[in-house]
C-alpha positions in Angstrom: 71.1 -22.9 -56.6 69.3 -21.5 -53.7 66.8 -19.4 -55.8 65.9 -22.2 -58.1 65.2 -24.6 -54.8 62.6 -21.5 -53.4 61.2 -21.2 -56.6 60.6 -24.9 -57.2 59.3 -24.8 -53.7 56.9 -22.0 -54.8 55.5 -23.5 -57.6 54.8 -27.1 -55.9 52.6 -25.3 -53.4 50.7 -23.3 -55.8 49.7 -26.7 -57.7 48.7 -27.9 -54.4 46.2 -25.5 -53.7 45.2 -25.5 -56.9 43.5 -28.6 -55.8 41.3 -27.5 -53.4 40.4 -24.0 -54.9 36.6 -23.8 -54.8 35.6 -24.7 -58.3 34.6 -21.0 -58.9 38.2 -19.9 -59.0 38.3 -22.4 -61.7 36.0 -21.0 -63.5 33.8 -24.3 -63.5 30.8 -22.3 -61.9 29.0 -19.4 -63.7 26.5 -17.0 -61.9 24.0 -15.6 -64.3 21.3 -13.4 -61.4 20.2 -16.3 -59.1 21.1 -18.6 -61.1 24.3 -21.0 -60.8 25.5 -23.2 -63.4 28.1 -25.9 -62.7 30.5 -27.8 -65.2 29.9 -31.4 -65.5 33.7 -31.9 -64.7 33.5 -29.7 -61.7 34.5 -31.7 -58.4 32.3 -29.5 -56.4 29.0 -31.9 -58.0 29.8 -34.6 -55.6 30.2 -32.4 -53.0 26.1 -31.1 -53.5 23.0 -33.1 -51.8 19.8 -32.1 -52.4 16.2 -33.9 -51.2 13.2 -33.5 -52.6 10.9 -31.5 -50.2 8.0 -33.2 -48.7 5.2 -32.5 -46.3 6.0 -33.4 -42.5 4.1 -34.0 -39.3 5.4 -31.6 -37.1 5.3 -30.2 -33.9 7.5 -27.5 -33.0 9.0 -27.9 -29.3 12.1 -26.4 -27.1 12.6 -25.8 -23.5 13.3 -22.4 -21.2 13.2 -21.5 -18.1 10.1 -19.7 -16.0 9.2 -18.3 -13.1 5.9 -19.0 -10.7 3.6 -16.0 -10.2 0.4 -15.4 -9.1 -2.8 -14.8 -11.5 -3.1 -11.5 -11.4 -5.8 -10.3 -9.0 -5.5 -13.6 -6.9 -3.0 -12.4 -4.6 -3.7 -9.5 -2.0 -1.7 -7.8 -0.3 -3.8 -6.2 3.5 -2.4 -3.2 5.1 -4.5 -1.2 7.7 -6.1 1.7 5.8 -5.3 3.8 8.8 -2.6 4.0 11.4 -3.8 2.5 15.3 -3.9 -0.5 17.1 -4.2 -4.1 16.4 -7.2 -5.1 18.7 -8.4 -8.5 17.1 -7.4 -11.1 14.9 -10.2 -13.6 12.5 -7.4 -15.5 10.6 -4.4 -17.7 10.6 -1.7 -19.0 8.6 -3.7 -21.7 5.8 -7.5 -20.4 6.5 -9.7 -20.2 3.5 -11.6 -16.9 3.2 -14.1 -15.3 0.9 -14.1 -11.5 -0.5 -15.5 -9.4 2.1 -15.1 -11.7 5.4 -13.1 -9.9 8.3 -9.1 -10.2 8.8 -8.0 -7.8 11.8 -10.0 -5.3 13.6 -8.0 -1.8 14.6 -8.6 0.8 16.4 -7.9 4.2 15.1 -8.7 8.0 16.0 -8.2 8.6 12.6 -11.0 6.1 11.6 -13.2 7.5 14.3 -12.8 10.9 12.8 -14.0 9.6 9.4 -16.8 7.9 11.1 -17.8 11.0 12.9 -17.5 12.6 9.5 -20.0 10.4 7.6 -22.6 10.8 10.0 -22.7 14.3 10.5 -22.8 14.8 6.5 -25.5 12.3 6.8 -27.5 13.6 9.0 -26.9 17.2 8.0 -28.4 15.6 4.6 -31.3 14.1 5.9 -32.2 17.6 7.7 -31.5 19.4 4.7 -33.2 17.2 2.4 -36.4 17.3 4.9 -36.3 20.9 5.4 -36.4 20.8 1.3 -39.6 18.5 1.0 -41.4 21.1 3.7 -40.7 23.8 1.9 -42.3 22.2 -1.4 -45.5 21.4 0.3 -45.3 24.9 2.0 -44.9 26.2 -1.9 -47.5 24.0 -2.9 -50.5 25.4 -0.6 -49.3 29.1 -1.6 -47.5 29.9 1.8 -43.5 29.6 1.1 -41.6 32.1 -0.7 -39.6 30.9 -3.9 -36.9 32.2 -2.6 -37.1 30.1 0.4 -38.0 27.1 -1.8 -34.9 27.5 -4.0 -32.3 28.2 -1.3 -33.8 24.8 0.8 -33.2 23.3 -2.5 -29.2 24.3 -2.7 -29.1 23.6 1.0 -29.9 20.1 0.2 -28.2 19.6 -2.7 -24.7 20.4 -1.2 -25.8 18.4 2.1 -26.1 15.5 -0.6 -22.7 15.9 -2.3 -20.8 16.2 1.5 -22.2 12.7 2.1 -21.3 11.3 -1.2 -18.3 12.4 -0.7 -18.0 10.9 3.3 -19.1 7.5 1.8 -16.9 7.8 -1.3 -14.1 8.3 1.2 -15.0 5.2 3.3 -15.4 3.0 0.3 -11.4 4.1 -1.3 -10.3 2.0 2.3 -12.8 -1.2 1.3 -15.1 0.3 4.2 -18.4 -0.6 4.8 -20.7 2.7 5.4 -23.8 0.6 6.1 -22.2 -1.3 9.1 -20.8 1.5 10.8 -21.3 2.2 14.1 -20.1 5.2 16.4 -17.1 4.1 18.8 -16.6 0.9 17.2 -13.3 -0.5 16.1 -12.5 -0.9 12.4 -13.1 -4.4 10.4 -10.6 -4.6 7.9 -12.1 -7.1 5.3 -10.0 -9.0 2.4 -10.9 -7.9 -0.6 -10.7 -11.7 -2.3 -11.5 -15.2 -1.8 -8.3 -17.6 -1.4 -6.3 -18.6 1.1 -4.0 -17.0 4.3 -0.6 -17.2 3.2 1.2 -14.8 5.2 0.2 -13.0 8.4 1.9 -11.1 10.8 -1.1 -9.9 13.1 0.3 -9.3 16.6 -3.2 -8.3 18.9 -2.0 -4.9 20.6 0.6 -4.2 18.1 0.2 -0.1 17.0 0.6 -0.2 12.9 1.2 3.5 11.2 -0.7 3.7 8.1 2.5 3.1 5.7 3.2 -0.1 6.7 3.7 -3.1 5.1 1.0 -5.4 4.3 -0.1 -7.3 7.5 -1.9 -10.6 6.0 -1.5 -11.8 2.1 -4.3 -13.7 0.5 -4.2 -15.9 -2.4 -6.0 -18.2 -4.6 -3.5 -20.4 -5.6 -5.5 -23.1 -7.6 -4.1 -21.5 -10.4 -1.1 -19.7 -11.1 1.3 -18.3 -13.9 4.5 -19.4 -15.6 6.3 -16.5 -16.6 8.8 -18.1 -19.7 11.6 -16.2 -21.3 11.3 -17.0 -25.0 13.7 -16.3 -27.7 13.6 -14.3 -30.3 13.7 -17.4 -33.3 10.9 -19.0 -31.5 8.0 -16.6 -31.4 6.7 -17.8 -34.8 6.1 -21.9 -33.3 3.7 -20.9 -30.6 0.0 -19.0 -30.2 -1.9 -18.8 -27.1 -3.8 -21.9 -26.0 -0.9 -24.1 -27.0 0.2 -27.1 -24.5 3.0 -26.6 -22.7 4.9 -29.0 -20.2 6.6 -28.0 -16.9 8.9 -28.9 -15.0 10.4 -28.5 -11.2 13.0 -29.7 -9.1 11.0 -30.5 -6.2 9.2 -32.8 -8.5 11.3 -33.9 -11.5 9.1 -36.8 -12.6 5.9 -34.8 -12.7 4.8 -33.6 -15.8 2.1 -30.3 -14.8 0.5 -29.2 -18.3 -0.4 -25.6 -18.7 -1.6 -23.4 -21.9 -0.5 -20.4 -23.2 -2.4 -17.4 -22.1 -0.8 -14.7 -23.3 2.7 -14.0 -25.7 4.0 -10.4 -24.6 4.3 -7.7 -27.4 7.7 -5.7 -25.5 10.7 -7.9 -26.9 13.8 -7.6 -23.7 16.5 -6.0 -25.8 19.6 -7.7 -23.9 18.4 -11.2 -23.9 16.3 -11.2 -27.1 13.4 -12.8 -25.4 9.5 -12.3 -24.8 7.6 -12.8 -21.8 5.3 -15.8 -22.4 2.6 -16.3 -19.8 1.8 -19.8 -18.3 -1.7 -21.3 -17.9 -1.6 -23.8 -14.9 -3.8 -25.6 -13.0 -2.5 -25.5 -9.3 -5.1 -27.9 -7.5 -2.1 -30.0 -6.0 -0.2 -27.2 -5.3 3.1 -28.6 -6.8 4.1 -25.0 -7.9 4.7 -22.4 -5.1 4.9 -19.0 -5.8 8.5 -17.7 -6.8 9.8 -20.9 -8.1 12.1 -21.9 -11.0 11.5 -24.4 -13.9 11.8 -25.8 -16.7 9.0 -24.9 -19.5 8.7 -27.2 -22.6 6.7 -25.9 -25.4 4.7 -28.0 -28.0 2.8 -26.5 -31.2 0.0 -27.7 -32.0 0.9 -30.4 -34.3 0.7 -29.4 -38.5 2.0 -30.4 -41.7 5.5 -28.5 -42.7 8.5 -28.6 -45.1 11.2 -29.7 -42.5 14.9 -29.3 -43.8 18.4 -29.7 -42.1 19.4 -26.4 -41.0 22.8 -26.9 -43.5 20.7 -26.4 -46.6 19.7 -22.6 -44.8 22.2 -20.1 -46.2 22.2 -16.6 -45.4 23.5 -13.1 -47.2 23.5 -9.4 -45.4 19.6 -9.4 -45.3 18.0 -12.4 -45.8 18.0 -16.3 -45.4 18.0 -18.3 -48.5 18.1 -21.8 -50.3 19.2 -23.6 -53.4 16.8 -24.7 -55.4 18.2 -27.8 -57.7 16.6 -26.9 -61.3 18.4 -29.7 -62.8 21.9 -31.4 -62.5 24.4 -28.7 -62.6 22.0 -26.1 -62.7 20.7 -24.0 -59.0 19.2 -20.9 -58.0 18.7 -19.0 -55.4 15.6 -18.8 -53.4 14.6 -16.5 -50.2 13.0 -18.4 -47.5 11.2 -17.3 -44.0 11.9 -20.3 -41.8 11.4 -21.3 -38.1 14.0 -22.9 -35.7 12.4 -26.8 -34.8 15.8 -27.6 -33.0 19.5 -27.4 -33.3 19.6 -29.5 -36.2 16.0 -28.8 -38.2 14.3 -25.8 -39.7 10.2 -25.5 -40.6 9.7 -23.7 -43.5 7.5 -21.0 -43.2 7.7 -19.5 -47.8 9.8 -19.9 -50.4 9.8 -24.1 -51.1 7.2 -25.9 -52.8 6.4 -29.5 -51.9 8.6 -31.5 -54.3 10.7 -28.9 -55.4 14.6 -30.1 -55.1 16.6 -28.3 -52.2 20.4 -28.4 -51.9 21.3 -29.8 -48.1 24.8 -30.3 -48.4 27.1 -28.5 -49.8 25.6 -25.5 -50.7 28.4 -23.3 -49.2 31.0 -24.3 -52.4 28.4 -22.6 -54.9 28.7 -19.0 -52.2 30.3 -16.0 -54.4 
């Protein structure tokens, strides 16, 4: 009596499920290639929405986070080029300066030594070089020897190569070689226009040569966004696209930007790509170093926009089905591009008013 309850038990479960097997297991959907054909009596038909795919306005947007940086070359960092003492000061914190003005003036014995250097090569090469033109007129009239010609000649061309070489070595340290002047302490000059940021000039302080930079200038009128993008992204922006941000000290503000650049070196951990940020700074509303929020608009277009529930996917590639007629499907790869958590731009594979299965297009999966 027991056995024939277990088996009764059995066999009303089995026509239970039978119920809800996937009409394939019924054998009310046939795969021929690509193409799917379903019964007319097969449940799964009710269960299948397609729309007919249409042209959209469009513009592609999503958020991510960035960083403020400088534009690179406006921000200097000014270290004494030799090691001595801090003997006067021509800036302070939030003074505007141009390339070339004086920041600090040191005095070094190291830079005297240079100094001393460049003008004995120079003079050596002025002697050298005017016993070389005497020596040429001497030639000239008949009197010199060529021997004494062509050795005043070397003379003077190595005297010129040691002073190129003296000046060479004051211009690696941003020095000036015409305003030199024996004895005289060294003006160390900012190499760009912008504005003080950071100084830590103390007069009398001695500074080795390794230290860290004394005085940082920037031009901060415009600066960087640095935006982590992901990896489903990269194909709804190009460079000189708009781009909103975003900060915390200023929530309300919208601050428009472009992009300038879209990196080519993909982060393998986090899937993203370094997206540079165009801004204009002129209010200074983004300081150096801060976090926030970066909202990217496409430039707007016409696209095939679909719900991303009509995108199916197999071991290699993303695909669709195309609605032939009723009952009858097949399958089509697409290339799409994420819009938002919901919608999908497609990139190939649709034609405008071809019929694309949105709903449902998991029950006709093998």
């Amino acid at each position: 009596m027991k056995k024939l309850f277990i088996l009764a038990l059995v066999c009303t479960l089995l026509a239970s499920c039978n119920k809800n097997i996937p009409a394939n297991e019924n054998a009310a959907i046939r795969y021929i290639g690509d193409t799917i054909a379903v019964s007319d009596n097969s449940p799964v038909l009710k269960d299948l929405v397609s729309v007919t795919a249409q042209l959209q306005d469009f513009t592609s947007e999503f958020r991510t986070v960035g960083t403020v940086r400088p534009v690179t070359g406006k921000l200097a960092g000014i270290a004494p080029p030799f090691a001595g003492r801090i003997v006067k000061s021509f800036v302070q914190l939030g003074q505007k300066v141009n390339a070339g003005s004086p920041v600090f003036e040191l005095g070094s014995s190291e830079f005297y030594e240079a100094t001393k250097v460049y003008f004995a090569a120079q003079s050596a090469y002025e002697l050298a070089q005017l016993n070389y033109n005497r020596q040429k007129e001497l030639a000239a009239n008949g009197v010199a020897a060529q021997k004494d010609l062509e050795q005043a000649k070397s003379e003077a061309h190595i005297a010129n190569q040691e002073f190129e070489q003296a000046k060479a070595t004051l211009q690696l340290f941003n020095i000036d070689a015409s305003s030199l002047q024996m004895g005289h302490p060294l003006k160390v000059l900012s190499p760009i226009s912008g504005e003080v940021v950071k100084s830590d000039i103390t007069i009398g302080n001695y500074i080795k040569e390794d230290t860290d930079p004394l005085v940082v200038v920037a031009d901060l009128s415009q600066v960087w966004v640095a935006a982590l993008v992901k990896e489903s992204y990269f194909g709804a922006i190009k460079p000189g696209d708009h781009v909103e941000i975003f900060t915390n000290a200023h929530p309300n503000k919208v601050i428009w930007g472009t992009i300038y650049h879209i990196g080519e070196i993909l982060d393998e951990e986090t899937r993203s790509l370094e997206v540079i940020v165009a801004c204009d700074n002129a209010d200074r509303y983004l300081k150096l170093g801060m976090f926030c929020e970066v909202h990217f608009l496409s430039s707007p277009t016409k696209a095939i926009i679909l719900p991303s529930t009509a995108i199916m996917q197999d071991q290699e590639n993303d695909y669709v089905l195309i609605e032939l007629s009723k009952g009858h499907y097949i399958r089509r790869k697409v290339e799409t591009e994420s819009v938002n958590l919901d919608s999908v731009s497609v990139v190939s594979g649709i034609s405008v008013g071809e019929n694309v299965v949105v709903k449902g297009g998991i029950y006709l999966n093998r």
